[in-house]
N, C-alpha and C positions, 0 to 999 in steps of 0.2 A: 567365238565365244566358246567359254569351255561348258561340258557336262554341267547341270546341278547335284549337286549331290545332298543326301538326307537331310543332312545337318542345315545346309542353305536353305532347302526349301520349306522344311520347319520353320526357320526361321523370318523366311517372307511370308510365310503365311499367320504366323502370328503377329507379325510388323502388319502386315494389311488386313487382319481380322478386323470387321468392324468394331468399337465400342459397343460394351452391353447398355440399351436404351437406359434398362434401370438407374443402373450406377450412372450413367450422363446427366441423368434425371436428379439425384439422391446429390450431385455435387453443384451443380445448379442453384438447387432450392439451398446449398449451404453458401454459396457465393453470394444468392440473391440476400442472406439473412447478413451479410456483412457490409453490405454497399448500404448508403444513404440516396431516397430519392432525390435527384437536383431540383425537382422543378420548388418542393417547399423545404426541404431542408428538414422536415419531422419526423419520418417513418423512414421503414429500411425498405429496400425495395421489395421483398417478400412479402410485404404487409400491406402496401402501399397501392390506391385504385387510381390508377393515371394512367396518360401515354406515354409519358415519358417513363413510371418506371414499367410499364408494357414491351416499352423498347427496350430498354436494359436488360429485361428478361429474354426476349428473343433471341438479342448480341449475344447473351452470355451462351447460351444454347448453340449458337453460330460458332463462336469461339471454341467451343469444348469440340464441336463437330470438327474443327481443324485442327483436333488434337495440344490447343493448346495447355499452359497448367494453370490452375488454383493460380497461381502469384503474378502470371504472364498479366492471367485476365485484370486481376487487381492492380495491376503493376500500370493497367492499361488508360485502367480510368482514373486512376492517381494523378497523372500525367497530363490529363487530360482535365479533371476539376479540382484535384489539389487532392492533400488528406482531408479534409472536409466531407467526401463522398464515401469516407469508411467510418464505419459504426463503431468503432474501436482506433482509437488514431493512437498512431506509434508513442508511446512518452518520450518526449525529448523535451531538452531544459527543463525550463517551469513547469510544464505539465508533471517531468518523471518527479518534482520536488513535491508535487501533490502525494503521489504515493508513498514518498519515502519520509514526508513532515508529520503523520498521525503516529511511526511508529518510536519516529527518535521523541517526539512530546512523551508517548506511553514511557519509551526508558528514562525518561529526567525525571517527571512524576512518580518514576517508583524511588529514584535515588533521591530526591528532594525526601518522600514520605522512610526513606530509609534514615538518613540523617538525624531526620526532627523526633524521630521515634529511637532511634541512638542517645541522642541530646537529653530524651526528658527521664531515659532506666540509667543514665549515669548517675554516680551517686553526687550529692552537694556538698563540696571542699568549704569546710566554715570561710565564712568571711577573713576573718584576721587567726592567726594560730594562736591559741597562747603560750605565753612565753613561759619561760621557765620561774620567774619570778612571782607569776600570778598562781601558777600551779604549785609552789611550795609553801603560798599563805598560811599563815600559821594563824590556829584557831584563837588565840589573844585578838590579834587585827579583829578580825567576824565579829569577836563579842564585843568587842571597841565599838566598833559601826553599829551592831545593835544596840547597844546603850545611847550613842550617841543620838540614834534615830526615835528610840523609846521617849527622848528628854524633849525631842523636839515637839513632838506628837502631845507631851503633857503642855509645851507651852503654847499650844496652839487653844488648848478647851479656857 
């Protein structure tokens, strides 16, 4: 075997530095805030007064002591009781269409109320145009119709 040299033995000594208790502790209690206990299915295991989630806590403790990660450990109990056991389950399919169905409703409902509020400041094309024959009436016709309607009006009393 050769010499160690500087750089090596830096290097094994921060590879076999133990973990700081704290920070084992600090990642622990955020593993334990993401699991679901199994025995009822209600609480997370950080919240939760059983053996079972008792055990989950010690495991996790276990597990970080052999250096594993955040995802190893998650990875581990997934596996083991499905995504069921995580307090936030992956969106896939149907689930991911839960998050994505509130915001495409929010954008139709604004296009629908864009429309109808378009539709009602248009201005209103008369019904029939008039024609060019109606708009040259000439005031003989009018007084025609008025007389003729004055006559009707006296045979009516």
């Amino acid at each position: 075997m050769g010499m160690l040299t500087p750089f090596t033995l830096a290097l094994w000594l921060v590879v076999a530095a133990p973990p700081d208790p704290q920070a084992l502790e600090l990642e622990a209690r955020q593993i334990e805030a993401m699991l679901i206990a199994p025995c009822c299915w209600t609480q997370q295991v950080s919240l939760h007064q059983s053996a079972a989630a008792d055990d989950i806590k010690a495991n996790i403790r276990k597990m970080l002591g052999q250096n594993k990660t955040r995802q190893q450990i998650i990875d581990a109990y997934v596996a083991e009781y499905g995504d069921r056991i995580l307090a936030e389950p992956p969106a896939r399919g149907f689930s991911a269409a839960l998050y994505v169905l509130p915001w495409l409703f929010l954008a139709g409902s604004i296009g629908v109320v864009v429309v109808v509020i378009r539709h009602l400041r248009a201005p209103v094309a008369p019904a029939a145009a008039p024609s060019a024959a109606r708009a040259t009436t000439s005031a003989d016709e009018s007084e025609d119709e008025t007389e003729r309607l004055d006559d009707e009006l006296r045979n009516l009393d």
